[in-house]
C-alpha positions as CSV (number, residue, x, y, z in Angstrom):
1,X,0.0,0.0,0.0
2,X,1.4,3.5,-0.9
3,X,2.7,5.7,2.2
4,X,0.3,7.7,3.9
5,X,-1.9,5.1,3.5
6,X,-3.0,1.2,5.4
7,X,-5.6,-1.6,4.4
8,X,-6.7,-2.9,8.0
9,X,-9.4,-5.9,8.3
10,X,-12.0,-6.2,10.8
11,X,-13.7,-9.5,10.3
12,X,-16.0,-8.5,7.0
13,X,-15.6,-5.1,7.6
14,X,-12.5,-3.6,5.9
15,X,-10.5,-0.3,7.1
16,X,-9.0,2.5,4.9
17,X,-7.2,4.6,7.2
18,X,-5.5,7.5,6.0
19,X,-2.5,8.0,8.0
20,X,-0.9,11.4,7.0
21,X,-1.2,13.5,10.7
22,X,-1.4,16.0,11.4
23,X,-4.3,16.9,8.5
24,X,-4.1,14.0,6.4
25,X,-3.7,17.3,3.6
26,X,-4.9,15.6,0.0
27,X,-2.4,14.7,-3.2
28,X,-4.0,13.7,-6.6
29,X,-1.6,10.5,-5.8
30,X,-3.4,10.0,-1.7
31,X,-7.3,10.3,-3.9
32,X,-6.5,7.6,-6.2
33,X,-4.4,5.7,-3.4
34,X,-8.1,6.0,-1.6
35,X,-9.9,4.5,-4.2
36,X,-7.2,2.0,-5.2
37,X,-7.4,0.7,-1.8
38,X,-11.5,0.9,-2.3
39,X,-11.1,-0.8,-5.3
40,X,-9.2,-3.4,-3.5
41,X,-11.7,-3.9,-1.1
42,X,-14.7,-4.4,-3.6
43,X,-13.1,-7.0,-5.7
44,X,-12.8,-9.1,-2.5
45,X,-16.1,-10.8,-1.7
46,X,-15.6,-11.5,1.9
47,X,-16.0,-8.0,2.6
48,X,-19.1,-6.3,3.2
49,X,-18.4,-3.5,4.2
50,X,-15.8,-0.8,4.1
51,X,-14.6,1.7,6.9
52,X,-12.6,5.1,5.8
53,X,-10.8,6.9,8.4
54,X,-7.8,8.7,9.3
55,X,-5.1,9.1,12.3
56,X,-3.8,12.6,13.4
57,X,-5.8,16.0,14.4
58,X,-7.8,16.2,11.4
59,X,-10.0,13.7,9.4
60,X,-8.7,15.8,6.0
61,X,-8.1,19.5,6.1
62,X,-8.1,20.0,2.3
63,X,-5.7,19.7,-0.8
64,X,-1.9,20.0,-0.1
65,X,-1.4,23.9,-1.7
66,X,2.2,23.8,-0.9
67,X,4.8,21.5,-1.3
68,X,3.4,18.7,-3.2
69,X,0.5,20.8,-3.9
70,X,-2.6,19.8,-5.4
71,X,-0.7,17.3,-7.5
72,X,3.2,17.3,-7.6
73,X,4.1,20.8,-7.5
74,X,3.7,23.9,-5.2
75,X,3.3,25.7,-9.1
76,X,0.3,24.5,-10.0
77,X,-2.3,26.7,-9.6
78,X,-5.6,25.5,-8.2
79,X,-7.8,24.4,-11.0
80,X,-4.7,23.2,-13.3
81,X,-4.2,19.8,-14.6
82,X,-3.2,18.2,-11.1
83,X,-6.4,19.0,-9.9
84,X,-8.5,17.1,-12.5
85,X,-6.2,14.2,-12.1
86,X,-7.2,14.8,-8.2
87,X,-11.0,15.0,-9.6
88,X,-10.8,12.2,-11.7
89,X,-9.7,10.3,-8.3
90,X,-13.2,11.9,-6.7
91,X,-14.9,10.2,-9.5
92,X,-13.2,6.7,-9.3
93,X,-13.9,7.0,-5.2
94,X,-18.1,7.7,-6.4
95,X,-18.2,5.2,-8.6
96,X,-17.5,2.3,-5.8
97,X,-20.4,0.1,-5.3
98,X,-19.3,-1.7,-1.6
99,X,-20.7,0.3,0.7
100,X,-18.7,3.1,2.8
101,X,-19.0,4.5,6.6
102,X,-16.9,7.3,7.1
103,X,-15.0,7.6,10.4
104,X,-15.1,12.2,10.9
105,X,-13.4,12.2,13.7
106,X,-12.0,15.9,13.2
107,X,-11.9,19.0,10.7
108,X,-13.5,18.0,7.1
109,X,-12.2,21.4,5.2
110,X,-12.5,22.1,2.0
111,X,-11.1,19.4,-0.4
112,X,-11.4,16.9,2.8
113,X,-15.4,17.7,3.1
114,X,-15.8,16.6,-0.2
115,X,-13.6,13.8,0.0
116,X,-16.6,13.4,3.5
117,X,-18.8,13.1,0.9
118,X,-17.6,9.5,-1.0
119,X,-19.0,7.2,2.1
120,X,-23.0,6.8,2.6
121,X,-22.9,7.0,5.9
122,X,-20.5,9.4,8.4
123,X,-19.9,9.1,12.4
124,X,-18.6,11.9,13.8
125,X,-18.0,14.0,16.7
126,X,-18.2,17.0,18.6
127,X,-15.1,18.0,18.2
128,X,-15.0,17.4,14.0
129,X,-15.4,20.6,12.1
130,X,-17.4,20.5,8.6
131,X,-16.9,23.7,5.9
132,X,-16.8,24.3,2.5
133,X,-14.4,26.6,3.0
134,X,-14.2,27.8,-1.2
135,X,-15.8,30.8,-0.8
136,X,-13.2,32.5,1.8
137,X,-11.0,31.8,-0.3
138,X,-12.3,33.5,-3.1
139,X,-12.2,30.1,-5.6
140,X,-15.1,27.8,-6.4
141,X,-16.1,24.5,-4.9
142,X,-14.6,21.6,-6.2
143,X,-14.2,17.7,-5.6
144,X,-17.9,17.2,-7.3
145,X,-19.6,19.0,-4.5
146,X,-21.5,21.1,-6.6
147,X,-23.2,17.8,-7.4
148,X,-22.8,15.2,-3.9
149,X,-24.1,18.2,-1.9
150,X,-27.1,19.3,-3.3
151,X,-28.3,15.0,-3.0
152,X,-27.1,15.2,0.3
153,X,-29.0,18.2,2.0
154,X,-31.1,19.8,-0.9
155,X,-30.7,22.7,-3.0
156,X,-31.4,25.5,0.1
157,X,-28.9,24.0,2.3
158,X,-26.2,23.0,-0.1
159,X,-25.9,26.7,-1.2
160,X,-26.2,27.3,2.8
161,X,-22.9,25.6,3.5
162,X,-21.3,26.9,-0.2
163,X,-21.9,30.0,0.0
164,X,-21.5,30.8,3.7
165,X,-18.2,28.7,4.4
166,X,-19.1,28.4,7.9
167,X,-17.3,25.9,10.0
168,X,-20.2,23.5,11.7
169,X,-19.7,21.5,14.8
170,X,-19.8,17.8,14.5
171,X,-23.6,18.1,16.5
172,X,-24.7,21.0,14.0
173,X,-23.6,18.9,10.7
174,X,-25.9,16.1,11.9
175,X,-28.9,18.9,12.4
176,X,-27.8,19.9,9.1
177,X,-27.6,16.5,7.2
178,X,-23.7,16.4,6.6
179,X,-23.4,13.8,8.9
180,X,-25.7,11.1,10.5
181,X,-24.8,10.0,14.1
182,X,-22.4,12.1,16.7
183,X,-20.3,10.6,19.3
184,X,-17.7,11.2,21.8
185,X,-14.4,11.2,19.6
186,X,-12.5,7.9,21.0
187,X,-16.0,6.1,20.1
188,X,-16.0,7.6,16.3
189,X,-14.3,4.9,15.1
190,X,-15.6,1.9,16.7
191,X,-19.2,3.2,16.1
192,X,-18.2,3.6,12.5
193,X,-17.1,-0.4,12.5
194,X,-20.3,-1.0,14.4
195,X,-22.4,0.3,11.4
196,X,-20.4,-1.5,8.9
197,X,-20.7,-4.7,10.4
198,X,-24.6,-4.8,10.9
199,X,-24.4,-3.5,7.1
200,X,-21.7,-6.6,6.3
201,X,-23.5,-9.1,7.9
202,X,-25.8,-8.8,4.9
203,X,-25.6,-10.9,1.2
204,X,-22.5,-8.9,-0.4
205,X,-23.7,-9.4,-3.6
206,X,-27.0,-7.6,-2.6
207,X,-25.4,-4.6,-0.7
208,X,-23.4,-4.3,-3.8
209,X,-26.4,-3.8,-6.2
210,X,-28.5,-1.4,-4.0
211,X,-25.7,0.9,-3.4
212,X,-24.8,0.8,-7.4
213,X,-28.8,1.7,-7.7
214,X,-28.6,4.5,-5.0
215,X,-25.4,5.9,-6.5
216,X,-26.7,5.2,-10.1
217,X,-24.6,7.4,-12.4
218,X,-22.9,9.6,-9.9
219,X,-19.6,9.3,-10.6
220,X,-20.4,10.2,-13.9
221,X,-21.5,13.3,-12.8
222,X,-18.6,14.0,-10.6
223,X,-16.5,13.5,-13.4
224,X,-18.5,16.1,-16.0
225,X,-19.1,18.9,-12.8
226,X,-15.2,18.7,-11.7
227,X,-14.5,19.8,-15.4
228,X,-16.4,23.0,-14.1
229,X,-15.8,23.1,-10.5
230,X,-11.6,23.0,-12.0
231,X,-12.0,25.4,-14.6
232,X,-14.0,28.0,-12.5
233,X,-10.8,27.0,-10.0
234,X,-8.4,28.3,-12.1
235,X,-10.1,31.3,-13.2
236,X,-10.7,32.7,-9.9
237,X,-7.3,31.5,-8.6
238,X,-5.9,34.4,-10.5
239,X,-8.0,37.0,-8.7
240,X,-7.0,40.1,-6.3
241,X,-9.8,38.3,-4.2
242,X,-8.6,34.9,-3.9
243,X,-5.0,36.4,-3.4
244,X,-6.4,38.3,-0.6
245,X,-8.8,34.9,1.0
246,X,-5.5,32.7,1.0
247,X,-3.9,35.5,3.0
248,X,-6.8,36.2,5.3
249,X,-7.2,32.5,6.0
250,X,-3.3,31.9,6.9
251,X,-3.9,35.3,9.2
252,X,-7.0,33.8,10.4
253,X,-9.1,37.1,9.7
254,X,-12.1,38.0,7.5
255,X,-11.7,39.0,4.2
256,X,-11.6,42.2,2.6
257,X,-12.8,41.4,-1.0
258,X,-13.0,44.0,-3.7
259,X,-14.5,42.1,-6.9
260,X,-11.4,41.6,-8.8
């Protein structure tokens, strides 16, 4: 398995734990590492059930914008071919059929909420932060969310959480619908295996097909909305205001946009 990354079996249930810490930060390589490993998992018929999770602070605070960046290079502008190869990862991770319970057991930012959105079912915490954080950063959504979150909450409260980047508390997100059960943080995990093995215990073959029917075609529609999502990326990447977000986020401060 590729570093930063561990396959870990629990019976029928298997585990893909991301193990970058602090923030588990997202590579194009690390998204189709995730659904290699997912992948993996499918093809093997004595699992039922897969479990993604991560160690260190954060479950994923976003794409890596330094260093190896988005996708090999701290050059590459947001939007730029590294992220579709990122994107085309998000679709690959959409178009999985075994179902997914996703362990949240800390900050979901930006890139990392959407990659929050690829299991069907999330366990989180208190202490785990959600936010779409595009907006005050002056860039546009990516990671197919413009399509996952809309089927997840509606069309009101998808543009809720899009356009007000607002961080919600693990207890809000499951008001909200980004999440579906909240417990204390050392339980996240083991009440994430918990689902998975009540949902394992069933014909594999079966859980297979109704997910595939659920999910029918939406990886297909990740793949044609990240070809906006990245070029409306790298448009706005080049703006006064999205040089102005990055440097009001580092400073922790509000924004002061202008329109340019």
């Amino acid at each position: 398995m590729a570093d930063g990354l561990r396959i870990e079996r629990d019976g029928r249930v298997g585990l893909v734990v991301m193990d970058r810490p602090p923030h588990n930060f997202l590579s194009y390589r690390q998204v189709h590492d995730i659904a290699d490993a997912m992948v993996e998992l499918e093809e093997d018929m004595s699992i039922g059930c897969a479990v993604l999770a991560a160690e260190g602070r954060s479950f994923c605070a976003g794409a890596d914008l330094g260093g190896e960046g988005v996708g090999g290079g701290a050059e590459e502008k947001v939007g730029g071919s590294a992220t579709l190869q990122l994107y085309q990862g998000s679709g690959r991770l959409f178009d999985v059929t075994l179902p997914i319970v996703g362990a949240i057991h800390g900050p979901a930012i930006g890139g990392g909420l959407g990659l929050a959105m690829v299991p069907d079912i999330r366990i989180t915490c208190p202490e785990a932060r959600f936010c779409a954080n595009f907006a005050s950063l002056g860039i546009h959504q990516g990671f197919g969310m413009s399509v996952t979150m809309p089927l997840l909450l509606g069309p009101e409260r998808a543009a809720k959480v899009l356009l007000g980047a607002k961080r919600y508390k693990g207890d809000e997100a499951v008001e909200l619908g980004l999440a579906d059960e909240c417990v204390a943080a050392d339980q996240v995990r083991d009440r994430a295996i918990e689902v998975a093995r009540e949902i394992a215990a069933n014909a594999p073959l079966a859980v297979r097909a109704i997910k595939a029917t659920l999910r029918l075609g939406l990886g297909d529609k990740v793949r044609e909305v990240t070809q906006r999502e990245a070029a409306e990326q790298l448009r706005l990447s080049g703006t006064e205001d999205a040089r102005e977000g990055m440097k009001a986020v580092s400073e922790r401060r509000p924004g002061n946009f202008v329109g340019r």
